[in-house]
N, C-alpha and C positions, 0 to 999 in steps of 0.2 A: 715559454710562450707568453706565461704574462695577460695582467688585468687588460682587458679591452676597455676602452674608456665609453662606451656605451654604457655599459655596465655599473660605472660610478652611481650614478641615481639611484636606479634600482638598492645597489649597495647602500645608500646613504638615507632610504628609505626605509629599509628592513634596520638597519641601525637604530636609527629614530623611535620606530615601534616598536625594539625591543626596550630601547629605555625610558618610551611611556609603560611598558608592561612594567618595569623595575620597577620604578617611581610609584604606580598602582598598587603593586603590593607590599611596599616596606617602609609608605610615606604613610602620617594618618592625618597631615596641616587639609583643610577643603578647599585652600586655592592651589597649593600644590597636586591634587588631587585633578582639580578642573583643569589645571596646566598641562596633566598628563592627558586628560583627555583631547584637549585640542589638539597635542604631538600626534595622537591615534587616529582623530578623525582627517588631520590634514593629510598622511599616509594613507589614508584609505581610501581616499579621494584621486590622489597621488597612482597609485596602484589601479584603481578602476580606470584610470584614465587612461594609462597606460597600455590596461588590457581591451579597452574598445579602440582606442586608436589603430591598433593592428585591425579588425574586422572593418574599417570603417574604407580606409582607401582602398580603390579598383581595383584588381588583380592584373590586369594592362591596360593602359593606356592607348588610346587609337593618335597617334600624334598630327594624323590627317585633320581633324576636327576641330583641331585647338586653330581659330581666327586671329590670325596677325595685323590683321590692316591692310595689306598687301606690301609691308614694307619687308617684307626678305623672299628670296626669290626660291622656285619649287627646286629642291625639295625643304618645306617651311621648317618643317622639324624632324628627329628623328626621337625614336622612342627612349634612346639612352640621353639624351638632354634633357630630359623631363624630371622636374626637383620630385624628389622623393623623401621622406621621413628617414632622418636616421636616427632612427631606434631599435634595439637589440632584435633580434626576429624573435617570437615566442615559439619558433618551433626548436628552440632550443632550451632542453630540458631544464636545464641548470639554472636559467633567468625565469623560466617557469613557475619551477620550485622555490624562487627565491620572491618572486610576488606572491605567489601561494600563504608563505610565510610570511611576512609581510601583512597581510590579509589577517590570519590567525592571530599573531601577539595585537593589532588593533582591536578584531574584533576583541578578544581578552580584555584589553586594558579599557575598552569601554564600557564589559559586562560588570569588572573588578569596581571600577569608579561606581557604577551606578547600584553595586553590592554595599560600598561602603558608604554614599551618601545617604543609602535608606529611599532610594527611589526604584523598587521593582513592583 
């Protein structure tokens, strides 16, 4: 079957946080330190965004409503013309679990930075 290329992001997202998580725990330099944190906050940012996107657009579209100008003739539109996101659906487990995680090694790598910088 093979990678879906939706799926790359997400993949190259949970990558990233896990090697801010590395960097977090086996580095002790404090710009390498703050380096990893920024890999963790831009993944998390990355990942939340990802997961409100899906809740945010309509469940259908009424394609009647959308105002053309009167430059195309009825019927204006149909519903399978209408640009949609393409992005993985979350109702699939796998990409679920895999922003889930994703989620976790950030969170970590920003608990571990702010363990070792001495700011809790």
């Amino acid at each position: 079957m093979g990678l879906k290329k939706e799926y790359i992001p997400i993949l190259l997202s949970l990558s990233l946080s896990f090697m801010g998580l590395f960097m977090s725990i086996f580095i002790q330099d404090h710009l390498l330190l703050l380096y990893s944190s920024e890999i963790a906050f831009l993944t998390l940012i990355f990942s939340f965004t990802i997961l409100v996107i899906h809740f945010l657009p309509p469940k259908k579209i009424d394609a009647e409503n959308i105002f053309l100008c009167g430059l195309a003739k009825p019927p204006y539109l149909e519903y399978k013309n209408i640009y949609r996101l393409n992005l993985p659906r979350m109702v699939s487990r796998i990409s679920l679990y895999l922003v889930y995680l994703t989620l976790i090694f950030s969170f970590l790598t920003l608990l571990i930075v702010r363990l070792k910088m001495g700011v809790v």
